[in-house]
C-alpha angles and dihedrals in degrees: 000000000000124000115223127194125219128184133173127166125223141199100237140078117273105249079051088054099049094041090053092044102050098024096236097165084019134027100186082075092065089047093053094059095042097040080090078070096051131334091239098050116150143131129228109207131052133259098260118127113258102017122114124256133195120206104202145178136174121238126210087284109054096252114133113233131170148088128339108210157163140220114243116170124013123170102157125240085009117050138012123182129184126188118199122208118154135026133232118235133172090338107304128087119252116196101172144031126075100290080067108035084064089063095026116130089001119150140235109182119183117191128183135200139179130206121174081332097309111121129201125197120189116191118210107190130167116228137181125235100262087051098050099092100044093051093047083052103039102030094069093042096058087037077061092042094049094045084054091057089048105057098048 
């Protein structure tokens, strides 16, 4: 895997910024910003450490498919760390085999800083090769698309 780096500044404070982007009082916030990834982006756990958390998505034929994860790490307003370990597909979890060991153990890490209201999140995610050119060309664009939602 590769790890790639994402920032993007926005103007909010930084409570403001972390509620928006998980969805913490709203999830159909989250679901505004990853819906660049797909339009039927959502998650089905909570943001606690420790707790389970399913990244999903629908395909054209209504079968759920993503990421299995954890939360691995959750201070709120400052750090967020998700560990995947497992993947969604057609509906039923897979932890092991080789479409998983290629995404096993890899990192999202969301932190967050504020400075005079302005906050800055900078996203650290491991992706595999395959991946590599979709998230160079995606990440920036939801990172946009959350700062928008912000500043309204």
């Amino acid at each position: 895997m590769q790890k790639l780096q994402f920032k993007v500044t926005i103007n909010a404070l930084v409570g403001k910024v972390y509620n928006i982007m998980l969805g913490i009082s709203n999830k159909a916030t989250y679901e505004a910003w990853t819906a660049l990834f797909n339009p039927t982006s959502t998650y089905e756990g909570n943001w606690e450490k420790g707790s389970k958390m399913l990244f999903i998505g629908t395909d054209e034929n209504g079968n759920k498919g993503g990421m299995v994860s954890e939360v691995f790490d959750c201070t709120n307003n400052r750090f967020v760390s998700i560990r995947h370990y497992g993947i969604l597909k057609n509906n039923e979890e897979i932890t092991t085999g080789p479409e998983v060991e290629k995404w096993a153990n890899g990192y999202e890490n969301y932190t967050f800083e504020e400075s005079n209201g302005v906050t800055t999140v900078t996203v650290d995610i491991d992706v595999t090769e395959d991946f590599l050119e979709y998230m160079n060309q995606t990440f920036p664009k939801a990172l946009e698309k959350l700062k928008e939602i912000c500043e309204k």
